[in-house]
PyMOL Python script that loads the backbone (N, CA, C, O; Angstrom):
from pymol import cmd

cmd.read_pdbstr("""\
ATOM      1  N   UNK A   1     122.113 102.528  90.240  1.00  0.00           N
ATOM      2  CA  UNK A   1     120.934 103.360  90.230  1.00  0.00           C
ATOM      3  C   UNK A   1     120.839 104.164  88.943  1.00  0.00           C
ATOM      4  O   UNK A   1     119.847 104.482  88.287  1.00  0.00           O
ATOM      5  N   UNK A   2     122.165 104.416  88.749  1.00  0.00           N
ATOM      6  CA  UNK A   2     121.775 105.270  87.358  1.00  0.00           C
ATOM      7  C   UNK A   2     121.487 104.163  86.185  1.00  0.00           C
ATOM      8  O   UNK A   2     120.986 104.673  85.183  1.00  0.00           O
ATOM      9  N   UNK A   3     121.608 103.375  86.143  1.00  0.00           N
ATOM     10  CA  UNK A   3     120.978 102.207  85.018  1.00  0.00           C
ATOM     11  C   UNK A   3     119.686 102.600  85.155  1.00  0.00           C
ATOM     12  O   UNK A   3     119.217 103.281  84.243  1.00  0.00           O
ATOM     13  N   UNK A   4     118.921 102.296  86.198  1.00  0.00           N
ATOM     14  CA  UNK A   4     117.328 102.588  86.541  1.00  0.00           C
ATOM     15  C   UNK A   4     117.104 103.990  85.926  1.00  0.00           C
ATOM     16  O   UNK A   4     116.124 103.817  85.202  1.00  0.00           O
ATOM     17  N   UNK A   5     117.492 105.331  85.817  1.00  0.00           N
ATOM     18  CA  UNK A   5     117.780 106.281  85.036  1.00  0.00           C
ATOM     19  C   UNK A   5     117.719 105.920  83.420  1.00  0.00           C
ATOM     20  O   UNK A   5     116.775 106.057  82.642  1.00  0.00           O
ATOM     21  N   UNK A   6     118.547 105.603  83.275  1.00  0.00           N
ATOM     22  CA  UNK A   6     118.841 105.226  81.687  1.00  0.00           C
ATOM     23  C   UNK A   6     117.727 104.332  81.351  1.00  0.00           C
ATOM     24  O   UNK A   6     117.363 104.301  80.175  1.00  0.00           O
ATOM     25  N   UNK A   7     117.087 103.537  82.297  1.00  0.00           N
ATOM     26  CA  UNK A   7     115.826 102.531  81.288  1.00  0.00           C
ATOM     27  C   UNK A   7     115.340 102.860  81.399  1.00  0.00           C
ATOM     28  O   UNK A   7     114.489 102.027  81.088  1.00  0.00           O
ATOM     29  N   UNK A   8     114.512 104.155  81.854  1.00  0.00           N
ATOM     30  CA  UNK A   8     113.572 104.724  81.855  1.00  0.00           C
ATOM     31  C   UNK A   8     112.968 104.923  80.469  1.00  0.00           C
ATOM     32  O   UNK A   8     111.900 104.613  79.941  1.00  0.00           O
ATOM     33  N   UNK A   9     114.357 105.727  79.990  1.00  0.00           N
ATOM     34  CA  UNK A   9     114.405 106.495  78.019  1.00  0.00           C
ATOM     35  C   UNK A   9     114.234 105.281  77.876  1.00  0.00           C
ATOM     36  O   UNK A   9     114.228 105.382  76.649  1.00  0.00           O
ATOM     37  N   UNK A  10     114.040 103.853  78.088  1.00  0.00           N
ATOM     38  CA  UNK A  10     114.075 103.040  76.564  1.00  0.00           C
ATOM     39  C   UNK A  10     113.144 101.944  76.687  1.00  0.00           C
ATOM     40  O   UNK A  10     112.843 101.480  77.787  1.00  0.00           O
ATOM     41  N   UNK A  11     112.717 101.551  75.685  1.00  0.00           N
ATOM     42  CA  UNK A  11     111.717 101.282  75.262  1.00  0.00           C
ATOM     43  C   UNK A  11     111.491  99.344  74.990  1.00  0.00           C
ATOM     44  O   UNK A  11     112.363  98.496  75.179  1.00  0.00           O
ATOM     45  N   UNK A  12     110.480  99.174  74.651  1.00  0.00           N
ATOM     46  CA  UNK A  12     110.059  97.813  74.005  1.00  0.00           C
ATOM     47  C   UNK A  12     111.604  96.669  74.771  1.00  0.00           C
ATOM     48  O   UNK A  12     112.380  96.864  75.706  1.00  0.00           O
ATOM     49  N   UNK A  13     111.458  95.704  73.932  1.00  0.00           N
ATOM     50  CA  UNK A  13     111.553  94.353  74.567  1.00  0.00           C
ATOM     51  C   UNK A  13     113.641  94.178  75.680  1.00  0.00           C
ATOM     52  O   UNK A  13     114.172  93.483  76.547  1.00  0.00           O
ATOM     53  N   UNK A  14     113.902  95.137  74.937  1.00  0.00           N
ATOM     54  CA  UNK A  14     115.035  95.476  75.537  1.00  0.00           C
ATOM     55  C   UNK A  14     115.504  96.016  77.124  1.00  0.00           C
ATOM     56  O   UNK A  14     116.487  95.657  77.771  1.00  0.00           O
ATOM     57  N   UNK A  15     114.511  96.935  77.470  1.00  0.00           N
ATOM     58  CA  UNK A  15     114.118  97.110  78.580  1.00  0.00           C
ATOM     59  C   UNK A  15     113.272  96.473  79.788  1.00  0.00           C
ATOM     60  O   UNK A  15     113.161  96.711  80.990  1.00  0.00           O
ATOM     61  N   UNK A  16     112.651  95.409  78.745  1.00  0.00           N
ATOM     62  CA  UNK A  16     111.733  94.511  79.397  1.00  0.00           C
ATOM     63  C   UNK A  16     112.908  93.394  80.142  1.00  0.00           C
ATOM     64  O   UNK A  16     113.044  92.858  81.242  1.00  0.00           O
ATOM     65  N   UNK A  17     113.550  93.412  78.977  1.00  0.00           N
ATOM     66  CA  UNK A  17     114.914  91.673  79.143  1.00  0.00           C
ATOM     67  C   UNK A  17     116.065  92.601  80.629  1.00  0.00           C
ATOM     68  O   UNK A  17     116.375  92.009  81.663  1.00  0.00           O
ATOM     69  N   UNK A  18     116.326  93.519  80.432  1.00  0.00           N
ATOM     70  CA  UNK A  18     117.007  94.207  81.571  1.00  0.00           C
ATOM     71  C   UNK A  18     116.168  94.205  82.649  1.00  0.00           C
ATOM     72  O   UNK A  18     116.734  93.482  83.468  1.00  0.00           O
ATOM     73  N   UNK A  19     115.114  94.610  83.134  1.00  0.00           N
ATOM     74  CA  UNK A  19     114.601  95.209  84.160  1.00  0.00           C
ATOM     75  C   UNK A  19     114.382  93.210  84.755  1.00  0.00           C
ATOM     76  O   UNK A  19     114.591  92.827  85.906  1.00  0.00           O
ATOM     77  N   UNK A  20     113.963  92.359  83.657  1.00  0.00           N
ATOM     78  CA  UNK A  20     114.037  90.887  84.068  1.00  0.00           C
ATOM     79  C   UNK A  20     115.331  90.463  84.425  1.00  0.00           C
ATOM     80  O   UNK A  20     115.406  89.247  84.603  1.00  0.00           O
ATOM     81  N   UNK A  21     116.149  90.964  84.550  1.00  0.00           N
ATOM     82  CA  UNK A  21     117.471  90.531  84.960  1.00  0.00           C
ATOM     83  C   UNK A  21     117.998  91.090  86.311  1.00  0.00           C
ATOM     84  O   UNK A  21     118.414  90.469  87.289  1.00  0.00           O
ATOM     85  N   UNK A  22     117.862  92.524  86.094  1.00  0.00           N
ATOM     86  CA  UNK A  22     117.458  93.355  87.129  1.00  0.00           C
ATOM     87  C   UNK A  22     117.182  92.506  88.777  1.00  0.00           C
ATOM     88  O   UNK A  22     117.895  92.335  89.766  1.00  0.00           O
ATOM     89  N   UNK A  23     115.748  92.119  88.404  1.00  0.00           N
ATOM     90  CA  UNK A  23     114.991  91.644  89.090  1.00  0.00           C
ATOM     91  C   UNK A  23     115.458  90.266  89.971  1.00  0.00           C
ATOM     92  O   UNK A  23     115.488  90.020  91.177  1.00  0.00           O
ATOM     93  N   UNK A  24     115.769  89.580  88.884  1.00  0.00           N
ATOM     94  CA  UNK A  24     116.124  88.153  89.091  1.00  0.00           C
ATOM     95  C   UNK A  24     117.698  87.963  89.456  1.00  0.00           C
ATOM     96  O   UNK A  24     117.966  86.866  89.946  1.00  0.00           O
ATOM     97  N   UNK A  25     118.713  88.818  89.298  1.00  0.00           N
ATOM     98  CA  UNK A  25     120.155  88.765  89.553  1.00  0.00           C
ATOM     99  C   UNK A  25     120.421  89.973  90.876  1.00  0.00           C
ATOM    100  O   UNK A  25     121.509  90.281  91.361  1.00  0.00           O
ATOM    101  N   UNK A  26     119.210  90.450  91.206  1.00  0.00           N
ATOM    102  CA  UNK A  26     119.739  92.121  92.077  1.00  0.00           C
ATOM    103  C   UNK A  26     119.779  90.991  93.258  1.00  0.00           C
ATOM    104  O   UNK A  26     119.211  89.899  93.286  1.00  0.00           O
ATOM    105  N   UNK A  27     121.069  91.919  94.716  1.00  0.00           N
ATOM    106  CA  UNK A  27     121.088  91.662  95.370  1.00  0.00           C
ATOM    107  C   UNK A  27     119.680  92.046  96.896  1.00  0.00           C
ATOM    108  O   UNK A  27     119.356  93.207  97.148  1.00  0.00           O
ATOM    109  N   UNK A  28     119.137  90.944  97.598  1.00  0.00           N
ATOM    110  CA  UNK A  28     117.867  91.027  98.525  1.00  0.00           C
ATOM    111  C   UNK A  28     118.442  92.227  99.220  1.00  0.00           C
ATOM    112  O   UNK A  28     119.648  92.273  99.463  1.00  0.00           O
ATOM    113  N   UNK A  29     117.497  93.351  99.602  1.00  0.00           N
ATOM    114  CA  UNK A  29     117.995  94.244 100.583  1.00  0.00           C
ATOM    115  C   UNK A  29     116.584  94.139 101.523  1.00  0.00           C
ATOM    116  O   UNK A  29     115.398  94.292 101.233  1.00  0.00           O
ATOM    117  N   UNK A  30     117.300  93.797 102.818  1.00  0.00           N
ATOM    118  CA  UNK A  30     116.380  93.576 103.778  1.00  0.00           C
ATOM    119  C   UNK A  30     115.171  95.153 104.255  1.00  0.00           C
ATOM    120  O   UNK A  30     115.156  96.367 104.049  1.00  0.00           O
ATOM    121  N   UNK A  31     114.398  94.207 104.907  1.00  0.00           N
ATOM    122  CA  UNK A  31     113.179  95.295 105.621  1.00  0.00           C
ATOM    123  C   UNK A  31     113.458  96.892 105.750  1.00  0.00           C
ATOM    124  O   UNK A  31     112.944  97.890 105.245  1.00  0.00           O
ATOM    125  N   UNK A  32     114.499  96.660 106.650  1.00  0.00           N
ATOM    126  CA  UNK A  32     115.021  97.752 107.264  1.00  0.00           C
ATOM    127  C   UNK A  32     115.458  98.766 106.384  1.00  0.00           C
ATOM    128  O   UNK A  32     115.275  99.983 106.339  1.00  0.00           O
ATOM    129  N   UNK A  33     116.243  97.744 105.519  1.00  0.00           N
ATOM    130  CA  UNK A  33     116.786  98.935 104.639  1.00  0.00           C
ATOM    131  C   UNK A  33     116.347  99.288 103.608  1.00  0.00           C
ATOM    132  O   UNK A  33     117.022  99.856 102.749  1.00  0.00           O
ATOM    133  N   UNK A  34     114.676  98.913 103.470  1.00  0.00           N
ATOM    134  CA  UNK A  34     113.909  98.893 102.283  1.00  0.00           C
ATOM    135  C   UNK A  34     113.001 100.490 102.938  1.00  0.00           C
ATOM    136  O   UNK A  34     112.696 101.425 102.198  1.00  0.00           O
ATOM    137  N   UNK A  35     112.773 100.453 104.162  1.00  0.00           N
ATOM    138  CA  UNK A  35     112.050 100.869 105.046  1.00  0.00           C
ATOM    139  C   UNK A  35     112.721 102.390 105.144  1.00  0.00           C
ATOM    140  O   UNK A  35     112.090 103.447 105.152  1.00  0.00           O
ATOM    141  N   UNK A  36     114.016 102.241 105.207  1.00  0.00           N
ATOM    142  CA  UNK A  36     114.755 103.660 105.255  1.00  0.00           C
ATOM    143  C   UNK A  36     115.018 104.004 103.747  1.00  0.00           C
ATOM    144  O   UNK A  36     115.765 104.983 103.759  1.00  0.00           O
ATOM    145  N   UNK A  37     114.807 103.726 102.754  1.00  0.00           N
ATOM    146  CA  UNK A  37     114.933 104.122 101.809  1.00  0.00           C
ATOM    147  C   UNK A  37     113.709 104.660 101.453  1.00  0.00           C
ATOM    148  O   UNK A  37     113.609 105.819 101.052  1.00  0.00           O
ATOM    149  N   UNK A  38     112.813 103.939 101.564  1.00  0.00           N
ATOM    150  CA  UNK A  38     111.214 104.869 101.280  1.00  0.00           C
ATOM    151  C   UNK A  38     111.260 106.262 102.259  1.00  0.00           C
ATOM    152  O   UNK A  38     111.230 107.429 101.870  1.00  0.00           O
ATOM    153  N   UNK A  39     111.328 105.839 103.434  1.00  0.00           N
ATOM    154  CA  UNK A  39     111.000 106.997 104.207  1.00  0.00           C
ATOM    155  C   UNK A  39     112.543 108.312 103.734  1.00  0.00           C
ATOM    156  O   UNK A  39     112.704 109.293 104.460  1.00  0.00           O
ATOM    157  N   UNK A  40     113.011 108.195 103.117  1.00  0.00           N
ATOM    158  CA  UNK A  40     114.176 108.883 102.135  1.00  0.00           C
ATOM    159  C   UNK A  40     113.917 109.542 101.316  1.00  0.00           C
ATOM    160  O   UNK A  40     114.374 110.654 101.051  1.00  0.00           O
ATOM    161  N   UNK A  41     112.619 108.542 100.447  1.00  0.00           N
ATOM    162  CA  UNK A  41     111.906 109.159  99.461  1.00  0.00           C
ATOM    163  C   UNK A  41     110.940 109.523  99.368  1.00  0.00           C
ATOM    164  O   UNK A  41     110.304 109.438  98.318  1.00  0.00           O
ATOM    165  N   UNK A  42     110.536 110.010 100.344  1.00  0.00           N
ATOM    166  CA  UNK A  42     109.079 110.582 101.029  1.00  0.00           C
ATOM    167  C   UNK A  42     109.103 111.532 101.529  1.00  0.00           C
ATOM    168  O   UNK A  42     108.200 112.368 101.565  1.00  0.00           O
ATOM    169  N   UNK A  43     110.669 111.608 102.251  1.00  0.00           N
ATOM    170  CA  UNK A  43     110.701 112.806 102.751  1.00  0.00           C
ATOM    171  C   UNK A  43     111.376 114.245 101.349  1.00  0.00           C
ATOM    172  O   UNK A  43     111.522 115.466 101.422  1.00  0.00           O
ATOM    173  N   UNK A  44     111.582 113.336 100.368  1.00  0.00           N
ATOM    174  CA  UNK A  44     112.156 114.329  99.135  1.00  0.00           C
ATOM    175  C   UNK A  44     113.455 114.376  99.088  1.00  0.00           C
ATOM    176  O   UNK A  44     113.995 115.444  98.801  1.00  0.00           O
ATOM    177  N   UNK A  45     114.028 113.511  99.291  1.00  0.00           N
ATOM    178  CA  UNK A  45     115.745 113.781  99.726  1.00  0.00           C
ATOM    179  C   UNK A  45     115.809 112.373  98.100  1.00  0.00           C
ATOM    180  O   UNK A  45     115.111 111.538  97.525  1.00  0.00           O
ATOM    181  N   UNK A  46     117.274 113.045  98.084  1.00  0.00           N
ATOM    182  CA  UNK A  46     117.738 112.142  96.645  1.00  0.00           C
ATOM    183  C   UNK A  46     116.298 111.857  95.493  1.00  0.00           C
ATOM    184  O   UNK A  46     115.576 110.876  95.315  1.00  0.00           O
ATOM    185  N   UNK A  47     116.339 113.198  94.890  1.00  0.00           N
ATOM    186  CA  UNK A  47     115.109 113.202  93.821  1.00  0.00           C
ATOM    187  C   UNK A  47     115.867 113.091  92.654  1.00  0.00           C
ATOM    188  O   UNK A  47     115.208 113.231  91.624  1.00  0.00           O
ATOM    189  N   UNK A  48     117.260 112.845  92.492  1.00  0.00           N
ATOM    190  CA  UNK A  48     117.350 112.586  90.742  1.00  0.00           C
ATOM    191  C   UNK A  48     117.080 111.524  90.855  1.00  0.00           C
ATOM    192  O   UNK A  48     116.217 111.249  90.022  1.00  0.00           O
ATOM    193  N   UNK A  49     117.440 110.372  91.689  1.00  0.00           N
ATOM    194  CA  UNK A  49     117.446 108.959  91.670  1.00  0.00           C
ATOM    195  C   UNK A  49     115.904 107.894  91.806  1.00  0.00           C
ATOM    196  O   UNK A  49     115.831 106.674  91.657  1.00  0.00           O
ATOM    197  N   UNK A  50     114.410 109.229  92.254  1.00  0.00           N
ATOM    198  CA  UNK A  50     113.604 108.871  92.782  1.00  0.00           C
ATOM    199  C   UNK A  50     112.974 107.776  91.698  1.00  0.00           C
ATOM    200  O   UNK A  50     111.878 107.338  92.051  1.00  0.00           O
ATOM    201  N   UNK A  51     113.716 107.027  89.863  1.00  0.00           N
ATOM    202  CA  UNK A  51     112.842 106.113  89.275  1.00  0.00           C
ATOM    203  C   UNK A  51     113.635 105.089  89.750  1.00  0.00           C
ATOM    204  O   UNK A  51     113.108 103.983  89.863  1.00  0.00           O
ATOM    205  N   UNK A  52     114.930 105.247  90.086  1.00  0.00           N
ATOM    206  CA  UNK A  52     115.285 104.075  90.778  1.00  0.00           C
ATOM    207  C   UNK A  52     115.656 103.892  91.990  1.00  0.00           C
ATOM    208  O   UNK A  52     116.756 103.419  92.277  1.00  0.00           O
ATOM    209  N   UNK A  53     114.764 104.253  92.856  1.00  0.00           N
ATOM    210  CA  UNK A  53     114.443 104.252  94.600  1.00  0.00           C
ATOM    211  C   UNK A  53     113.225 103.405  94.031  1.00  0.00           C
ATOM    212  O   UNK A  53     113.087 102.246  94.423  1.00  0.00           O
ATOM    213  N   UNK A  54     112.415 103.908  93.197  1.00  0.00           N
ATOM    214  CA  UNK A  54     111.071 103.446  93.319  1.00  0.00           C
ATOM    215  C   UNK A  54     111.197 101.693  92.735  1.00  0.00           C
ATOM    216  O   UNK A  54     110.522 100.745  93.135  1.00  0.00           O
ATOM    217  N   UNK A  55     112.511 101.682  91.464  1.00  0.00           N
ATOM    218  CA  UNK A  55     112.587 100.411  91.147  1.00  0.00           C
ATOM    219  C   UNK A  55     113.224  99.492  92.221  1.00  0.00           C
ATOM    220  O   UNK A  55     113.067  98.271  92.212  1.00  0.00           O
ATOM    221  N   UNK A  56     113.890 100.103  93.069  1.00  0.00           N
ATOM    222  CA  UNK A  56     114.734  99.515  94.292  1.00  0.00           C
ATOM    223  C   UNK A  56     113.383  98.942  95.508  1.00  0.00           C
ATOM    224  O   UNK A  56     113.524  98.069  96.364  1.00  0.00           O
ATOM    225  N   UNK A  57     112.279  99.657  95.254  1.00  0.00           N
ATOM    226  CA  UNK A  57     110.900  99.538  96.445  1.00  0.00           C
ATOM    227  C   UNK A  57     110.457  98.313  95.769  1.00  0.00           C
ATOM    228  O   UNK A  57     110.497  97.145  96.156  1.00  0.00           O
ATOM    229  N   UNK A  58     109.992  98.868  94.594  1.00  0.00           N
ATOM    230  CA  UNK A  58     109.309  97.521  93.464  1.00  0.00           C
ATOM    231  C   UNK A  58     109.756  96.151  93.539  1.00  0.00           C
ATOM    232  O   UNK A  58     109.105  95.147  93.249  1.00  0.00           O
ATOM    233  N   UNK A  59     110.804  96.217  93.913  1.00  0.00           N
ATOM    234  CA  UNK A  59     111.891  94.516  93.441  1.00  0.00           C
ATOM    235  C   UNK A  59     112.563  94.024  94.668  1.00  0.00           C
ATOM    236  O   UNK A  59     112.755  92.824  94.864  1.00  0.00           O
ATOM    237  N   UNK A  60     112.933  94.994  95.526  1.00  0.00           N
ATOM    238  CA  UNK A  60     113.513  94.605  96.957  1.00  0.00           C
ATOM    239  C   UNK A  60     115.039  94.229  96.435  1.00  0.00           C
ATOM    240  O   UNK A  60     115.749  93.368  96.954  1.00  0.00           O
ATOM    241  N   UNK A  61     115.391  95.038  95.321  1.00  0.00           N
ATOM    242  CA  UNK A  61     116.908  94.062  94.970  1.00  0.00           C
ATOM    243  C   UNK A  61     117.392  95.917  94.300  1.00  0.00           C
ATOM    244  O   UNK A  61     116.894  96.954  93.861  1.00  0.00           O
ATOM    245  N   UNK A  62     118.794  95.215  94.686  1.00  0.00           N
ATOM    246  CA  UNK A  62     119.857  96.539  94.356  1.00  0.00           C
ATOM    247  C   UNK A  62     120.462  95.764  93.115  1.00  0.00           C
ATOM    248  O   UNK A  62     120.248  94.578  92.865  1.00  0.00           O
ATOM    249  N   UNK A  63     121.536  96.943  92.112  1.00  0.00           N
ATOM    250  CA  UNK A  63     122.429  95.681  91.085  1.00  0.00           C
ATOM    251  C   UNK A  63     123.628  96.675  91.563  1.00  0.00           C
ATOM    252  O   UNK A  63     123.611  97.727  92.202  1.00  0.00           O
ATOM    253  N   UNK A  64     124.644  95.925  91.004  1.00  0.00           N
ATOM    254  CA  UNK A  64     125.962  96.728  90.399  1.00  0.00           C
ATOM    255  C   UNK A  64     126.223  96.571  89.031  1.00  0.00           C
ATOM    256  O   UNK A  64     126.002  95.500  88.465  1.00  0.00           O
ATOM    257  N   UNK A  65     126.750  97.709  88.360  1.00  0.00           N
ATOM    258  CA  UNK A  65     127.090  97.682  86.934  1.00  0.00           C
ATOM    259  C   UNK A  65     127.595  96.146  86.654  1.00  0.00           C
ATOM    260  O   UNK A  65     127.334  96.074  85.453  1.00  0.00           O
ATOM    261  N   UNK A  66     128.196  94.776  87.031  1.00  0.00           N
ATOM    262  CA  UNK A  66     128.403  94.029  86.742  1.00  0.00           C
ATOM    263  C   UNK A  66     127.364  93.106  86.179  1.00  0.00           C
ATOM    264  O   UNK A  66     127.710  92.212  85.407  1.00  0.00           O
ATOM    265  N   UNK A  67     126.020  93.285  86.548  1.00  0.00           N
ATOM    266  CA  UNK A  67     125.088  92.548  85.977  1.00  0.00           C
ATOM    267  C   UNK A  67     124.946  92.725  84.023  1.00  0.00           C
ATOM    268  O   UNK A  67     124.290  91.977  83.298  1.00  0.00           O
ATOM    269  N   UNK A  68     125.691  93.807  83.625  1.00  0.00           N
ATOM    270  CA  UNK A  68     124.931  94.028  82.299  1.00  0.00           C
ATOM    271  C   UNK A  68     126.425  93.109  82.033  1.00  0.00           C
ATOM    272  O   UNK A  68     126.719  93.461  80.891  1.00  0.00           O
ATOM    273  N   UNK A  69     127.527  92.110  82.497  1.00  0.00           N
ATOM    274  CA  UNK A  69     128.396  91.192  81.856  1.00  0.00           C
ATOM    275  C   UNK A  69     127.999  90.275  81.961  1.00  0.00           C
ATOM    276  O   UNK A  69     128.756  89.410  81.521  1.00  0.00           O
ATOM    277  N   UNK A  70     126.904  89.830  82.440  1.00  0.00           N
ATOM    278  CA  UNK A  70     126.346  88.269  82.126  1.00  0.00           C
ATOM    279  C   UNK A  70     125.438  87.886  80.682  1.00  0.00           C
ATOM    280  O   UNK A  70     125.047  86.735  80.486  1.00  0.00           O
TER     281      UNK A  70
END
""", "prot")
cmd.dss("prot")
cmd.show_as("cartoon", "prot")
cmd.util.cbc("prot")
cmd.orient("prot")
């Protein structure tokens, strides 16, 4: 989540190639738990993390720091 943090600050094609990897390598997190995470962030709870709750809503996929070794 804090990656989603950090790409926020950055810019042009670099951020574009991450957030595409992001996307395409994150692990599926089902309904439910897509469902309790919004209603998480609705209710205002965990607001440092709220650009990447919102990238976690956007994509339906979580990462772990291991994605930036491929």
């Amino acid at each position: 989540m804090l990656v989603m943090q950090a790409n926020r600050a950055l810019s042009g094609s670099f951020a574009e190639k991450l957030e595409s990897r992001i996307h395409k390598n994150g692990l599926k997190r089902s309904e439910q738990y897509l469902k309790k995470l919004k209603e998480e962030r609705n209710a205002g709870r965990h607001t440092l993390f709220v650009d990447a709750i919102d990238k976690i809503l956007q994509y339906g996929v979580t990462i772990e720091q291991e994605i930036f070794l491929e």
